[in-house]
C-alpha positions as CSV (number, residue, x, y, z in Angstrom):
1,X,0.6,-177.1,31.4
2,X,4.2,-178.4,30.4
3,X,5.3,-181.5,31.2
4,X,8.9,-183.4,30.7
5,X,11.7,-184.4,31.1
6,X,13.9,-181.5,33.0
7,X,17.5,-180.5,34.5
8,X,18.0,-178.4,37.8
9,X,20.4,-175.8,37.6
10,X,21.6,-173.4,40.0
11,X,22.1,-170.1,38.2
12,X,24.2,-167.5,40.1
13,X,23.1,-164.5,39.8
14,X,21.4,-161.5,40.9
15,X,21.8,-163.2,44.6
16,X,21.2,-166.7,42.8
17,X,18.0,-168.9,41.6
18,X,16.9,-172.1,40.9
19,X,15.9,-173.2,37.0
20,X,14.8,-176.0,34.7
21,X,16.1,-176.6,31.4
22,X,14.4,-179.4,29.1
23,X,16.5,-181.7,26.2
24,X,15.6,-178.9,23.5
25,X,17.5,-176.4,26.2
26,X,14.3,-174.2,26.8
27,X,15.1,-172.5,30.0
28,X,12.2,-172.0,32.7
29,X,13.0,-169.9,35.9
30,X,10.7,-171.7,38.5
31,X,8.8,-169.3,40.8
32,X,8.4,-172.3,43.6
33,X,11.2,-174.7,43.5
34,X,10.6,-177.4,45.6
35,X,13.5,-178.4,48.0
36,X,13.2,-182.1,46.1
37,X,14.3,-180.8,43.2
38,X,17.6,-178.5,44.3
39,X,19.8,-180.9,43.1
40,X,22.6,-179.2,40.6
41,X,22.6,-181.1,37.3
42,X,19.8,-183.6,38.5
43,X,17.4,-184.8,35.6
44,X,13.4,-184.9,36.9
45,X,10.2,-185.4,35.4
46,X,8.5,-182.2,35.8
47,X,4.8,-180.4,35.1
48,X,5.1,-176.5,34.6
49,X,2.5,-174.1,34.9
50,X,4.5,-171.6,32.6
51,X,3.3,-168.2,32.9
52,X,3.8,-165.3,30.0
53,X,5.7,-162.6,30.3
54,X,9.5,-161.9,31.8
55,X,10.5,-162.2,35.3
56,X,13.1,-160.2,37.1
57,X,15.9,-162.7,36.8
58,X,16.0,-161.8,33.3
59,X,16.8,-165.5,32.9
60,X,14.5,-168.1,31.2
61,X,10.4,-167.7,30.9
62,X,9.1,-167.9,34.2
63,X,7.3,-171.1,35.6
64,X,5.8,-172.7,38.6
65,X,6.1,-176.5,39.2
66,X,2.5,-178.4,39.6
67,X,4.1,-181.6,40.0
68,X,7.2,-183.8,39.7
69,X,8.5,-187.2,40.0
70,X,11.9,-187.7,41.3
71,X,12.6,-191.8,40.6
């Protein structure tokens, strides 16, 4: 598990996608992006489940979110 500090970002393409990136700009295409968090250059605390591999996106290392704060 991975937890901190993260921005949304909308990345548009291949039909568009929702990521996180952290302060050291690691970039984590999330899987199941809650509808809390699609909020364009919003900051969150976050807790990944980050899985290994590559994803189809062909964008960040692929990740689900576990849990979040949004205050």
């Amino acid at each position: 598990m991975l937890r901190g500090k993260f921005t949304a970002t909308y990345i548009d393409l291949e039909g568009g996608f929702w990521g996180l990136i952290n302060d050291q700009n690691d970039q984590y295409y999330i899987v199941n992006m809650p509808e809390q968090l699609k909020n364009d250059g919003k900051s969150f605390t976050v807790m990944l489940k980050v899985f290994d591999g590559a994803s189809i996106t062909m964008w960040g290392t692929p990740a689900e979110v576990v849990g979040f704060t949004t205050s």
